[in-house]
C-alpha positions in Angstrom: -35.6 21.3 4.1 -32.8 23.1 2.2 -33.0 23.6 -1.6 -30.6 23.2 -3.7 -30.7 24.8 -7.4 -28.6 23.3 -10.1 -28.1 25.1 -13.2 -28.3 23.5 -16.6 -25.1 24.9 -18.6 -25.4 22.8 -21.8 -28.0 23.5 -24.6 -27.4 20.1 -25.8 -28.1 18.3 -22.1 -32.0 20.2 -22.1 -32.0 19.2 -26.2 -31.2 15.5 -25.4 -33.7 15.9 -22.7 -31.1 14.8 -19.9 -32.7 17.0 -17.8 -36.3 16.0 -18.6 -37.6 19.1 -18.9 -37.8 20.9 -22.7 -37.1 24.5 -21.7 -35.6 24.9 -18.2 -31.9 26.8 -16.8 -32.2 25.3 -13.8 -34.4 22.6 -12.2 -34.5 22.3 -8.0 -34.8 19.5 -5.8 -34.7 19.0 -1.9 -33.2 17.3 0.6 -34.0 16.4 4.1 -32.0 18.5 7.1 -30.8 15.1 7.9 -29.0 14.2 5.5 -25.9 14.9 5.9 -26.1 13.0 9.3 -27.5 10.4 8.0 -24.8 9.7 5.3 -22.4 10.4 8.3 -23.7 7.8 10.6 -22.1 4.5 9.7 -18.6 5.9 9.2 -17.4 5.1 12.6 -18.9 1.4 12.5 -17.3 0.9 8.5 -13.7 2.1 9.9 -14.5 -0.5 12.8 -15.1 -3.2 10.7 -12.9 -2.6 7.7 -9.3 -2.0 9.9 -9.2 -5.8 10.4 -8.6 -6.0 6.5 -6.6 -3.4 5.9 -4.2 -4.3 9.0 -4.1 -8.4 7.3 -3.7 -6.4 4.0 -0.4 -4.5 5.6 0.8 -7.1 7.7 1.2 -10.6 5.9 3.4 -8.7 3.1 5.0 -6.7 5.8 5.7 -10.5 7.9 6.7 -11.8 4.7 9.6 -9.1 4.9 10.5 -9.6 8.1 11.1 -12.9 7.3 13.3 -13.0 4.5 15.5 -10.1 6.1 16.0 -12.6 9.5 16.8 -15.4 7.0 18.9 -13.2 5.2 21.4 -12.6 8.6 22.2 -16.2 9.0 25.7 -16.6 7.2 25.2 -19.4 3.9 27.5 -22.3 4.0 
C-alpha cells in the first residue's frame, strides 16, 4: 500500500475542523497498489460506447451542412 501525506496549509481549515482533527500539519491516508488500474480499467469500454454519440453529435450538424451547400449549387429561377 502506498501512503500518501497531505499537508494542511491553512490554520483556519484545522480551526473549522475541516480536517477533523484539532491540532494536526498533516493527516495520511492509504490507497490500494491497485488503484490506479482499477480507475484505468473501464476507459477502453467508455470510449467504446460513448464514440456512437459523439460521431451522431458531429455528423447530423455536419449533414445538415452538406446539405444546404448541394442545395445552394443549383442555380434559383
Amino acid at each position: 500500500m502506498k501512503k500518501f501525506y497531505i499537508s494542511a496549509v491553512s490554520a483556519l481549515a484545522a480551526a473549522a475542523g475541516l480536517l477533523g482533527i484539532a491540532k494536526a500539519d498533516t493527516f495520511s491516508f492509504s490507497l490500494p497498489s491497485s488503484t490506479v488500474s482499477d480507475l484505468s480499467a473501464n476507459v477502453g469500454s467508455t470510449v467504446t460506447s460513448v464514440w456512437v454519440l459523439v460521431a451522431i453529435a458531429l455528423g447530423i450538424p455536419l449533414a445538415f451542412y452538406i446539405i444546404r451547400k448541394v442545395i445552394s449549387l443549383i442555380p434559383k429561377k
